[in-house]
N, C-alpha and C positions, 0 to 999 in steps of 0.2 A: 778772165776779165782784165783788161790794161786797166795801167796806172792811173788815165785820167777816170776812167769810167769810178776806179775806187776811189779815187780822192775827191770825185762830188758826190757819192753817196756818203764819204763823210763830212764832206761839209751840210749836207743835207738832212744827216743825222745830228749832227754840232746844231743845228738851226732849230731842229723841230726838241730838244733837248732846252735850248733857250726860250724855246718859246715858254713854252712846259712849267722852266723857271718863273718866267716873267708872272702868268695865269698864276703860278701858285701863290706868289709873294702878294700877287694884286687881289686873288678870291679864297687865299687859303684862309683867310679868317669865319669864312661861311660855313666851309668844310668844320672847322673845328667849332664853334657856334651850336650849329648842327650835331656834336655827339656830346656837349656839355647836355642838351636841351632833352638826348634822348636819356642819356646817364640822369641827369637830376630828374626828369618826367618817371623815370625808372625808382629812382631811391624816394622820393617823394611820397608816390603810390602803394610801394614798400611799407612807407611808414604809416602811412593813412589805413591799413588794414590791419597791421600790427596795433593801432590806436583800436580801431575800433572791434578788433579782437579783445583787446584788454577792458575793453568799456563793458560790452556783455559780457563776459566773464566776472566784473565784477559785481554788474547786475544783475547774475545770477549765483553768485555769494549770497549779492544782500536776499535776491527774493527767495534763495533756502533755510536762510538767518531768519528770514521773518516768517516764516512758517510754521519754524517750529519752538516759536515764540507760545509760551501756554497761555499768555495772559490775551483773549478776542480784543480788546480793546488796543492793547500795545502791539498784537500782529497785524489789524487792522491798519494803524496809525501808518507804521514802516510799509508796508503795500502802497499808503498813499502816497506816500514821500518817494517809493520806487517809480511810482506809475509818473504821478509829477516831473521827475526828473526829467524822464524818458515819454515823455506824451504819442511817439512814436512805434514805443513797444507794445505787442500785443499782449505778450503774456503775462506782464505784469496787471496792468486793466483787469483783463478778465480773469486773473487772480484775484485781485480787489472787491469786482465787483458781484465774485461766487463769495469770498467774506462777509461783506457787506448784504447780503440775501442770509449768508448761515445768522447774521446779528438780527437780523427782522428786520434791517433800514432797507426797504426796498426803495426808498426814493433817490436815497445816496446811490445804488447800486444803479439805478436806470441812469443819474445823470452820468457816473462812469461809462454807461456802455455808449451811450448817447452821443457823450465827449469821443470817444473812438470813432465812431458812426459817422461823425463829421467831419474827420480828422482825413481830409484830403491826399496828407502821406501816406498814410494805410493801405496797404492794400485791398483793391477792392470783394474779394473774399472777406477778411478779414470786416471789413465794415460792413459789410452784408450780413454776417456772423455777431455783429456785437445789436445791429439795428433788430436782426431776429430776438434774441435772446433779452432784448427791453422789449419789446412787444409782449413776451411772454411774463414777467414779472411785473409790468406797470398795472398796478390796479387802479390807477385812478382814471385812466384812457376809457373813454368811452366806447360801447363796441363797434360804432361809426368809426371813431378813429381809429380802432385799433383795425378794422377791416381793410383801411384807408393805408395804413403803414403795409399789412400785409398783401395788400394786392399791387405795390411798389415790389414786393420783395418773390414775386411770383409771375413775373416776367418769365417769355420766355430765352432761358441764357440763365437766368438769376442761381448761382450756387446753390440757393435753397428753397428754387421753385415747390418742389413738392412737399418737404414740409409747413412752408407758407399755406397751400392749398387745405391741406389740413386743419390747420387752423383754421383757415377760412371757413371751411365744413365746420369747424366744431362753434366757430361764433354767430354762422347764422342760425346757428338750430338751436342756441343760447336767447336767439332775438325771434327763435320763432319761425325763421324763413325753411321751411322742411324740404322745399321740392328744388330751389338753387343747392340745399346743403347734400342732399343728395345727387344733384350733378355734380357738385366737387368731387364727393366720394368715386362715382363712376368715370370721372377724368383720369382721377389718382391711377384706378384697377386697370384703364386701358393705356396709359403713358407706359412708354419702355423703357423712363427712367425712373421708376418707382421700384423701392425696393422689396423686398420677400415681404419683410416685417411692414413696413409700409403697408402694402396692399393687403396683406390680414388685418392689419387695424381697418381698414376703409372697409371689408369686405366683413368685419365683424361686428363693425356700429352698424352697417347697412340691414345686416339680421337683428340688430338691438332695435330698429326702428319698425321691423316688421316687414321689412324688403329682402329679394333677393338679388343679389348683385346683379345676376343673369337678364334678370328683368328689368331693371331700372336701366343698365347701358345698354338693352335693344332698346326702351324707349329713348333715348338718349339719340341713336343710331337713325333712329326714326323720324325727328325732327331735324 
């Protein structure tokens, strides 16, 4: 290569070298901006799980604390103050609100599960699970309403379709209705998400009413 050819490749390189400078001095505040934002987005996050690591850990101190609290009234109390705190937690609630049932306060106990039920945060399992489990305890729901809650919660998709259904089965034939309560029954034996145990219960009130399963879901089939 001659001389002139190397002496404008380096001026050429001297150029795009200043350029480089210039860019950096004019945007290099971006660049660094830019790894503050992911460094603190980073340590930030860090510490937000580390918090809230520490939060249920302590929440489940206190909810073993108050457990094995001997006095019902003083274990009950600290369940409420856990659940309180945390309106969010599931375990603490329906910790509470299995104490609250072993005290005989069933009404206390429905409005805890109820409070959950509603509780938007919640997972919706989890509130499908707490709306079931007040349905089953509230004695003062009428069998209308309680039909009414339970056929919300027997959708299908609902986590606890089939045991809903059940119930369903065991409140009309409470109200009398014999021949829906036995279609419940014969939904239960033909769905393939019913379990072993499930479907022996269904298939064993069905011989308690003087039916045989065989027969009630061909008539079923039939219609």
């Amino acid at each position: 290569m001659s001389n002139p050819d190397s002496f404008i490749d380096e001026v050429s390189e001297e150029v795009r070298r200043e350029r480089l400078f210039v860019l950096l001095r004019r945007y290099g505040w971006i660049g660094i901006l830019l790894v503050l934002v992911i460094v603190g987005g980073a340590a930030g996050y860090e510490w937000r799980q580390s918090r809230l690591a520490a939060q249920a850990q302590a929440r489940g101190d206190a909810l073993l604390a108050a457990q094995v609290e001997a006095d019902a009234e003083t274990r009950t109390a600290a369940l409420a103050r856990i659940a309180q705190e945390a309106p969010v937690a599931v375990v603490p609630a329906l910790t509470l609100a299995a104490e609250q049932v072993a005290a005989g306060d069933g009404t206390a106990a429905v409005a805890t599960l109820d409070a959950l039920a509603a509780n938007g945060e919640v997972p919706e399992i989890y509130r499908d699970l707490a709306a079931f489990k007040s349905v089953l305890i509230d004695a003062d729901r009428t069998p209308e309403d309680r039909l009414l809650a339970l056929e919300a919660l027997s959708v299908p998709g609902a986590p606890f379709r089939m045991l809903a259904l059940e119930q369903i089965a065991l409140v009309q034939l409470g109200m009398g209705e014999r021949e829906p309560a036995l279609e419940r029954l014969a939904a239960i034996l033909e769905d393939a998400e019913s379990s072993g145990d499930l479907r022996d219960r269904a298939a064993s009130l069905m011989v308690a009413l003087g039916e045989t399963p065989d027969s009630v879901t061909g008539a079923a089939d039939a219609q």
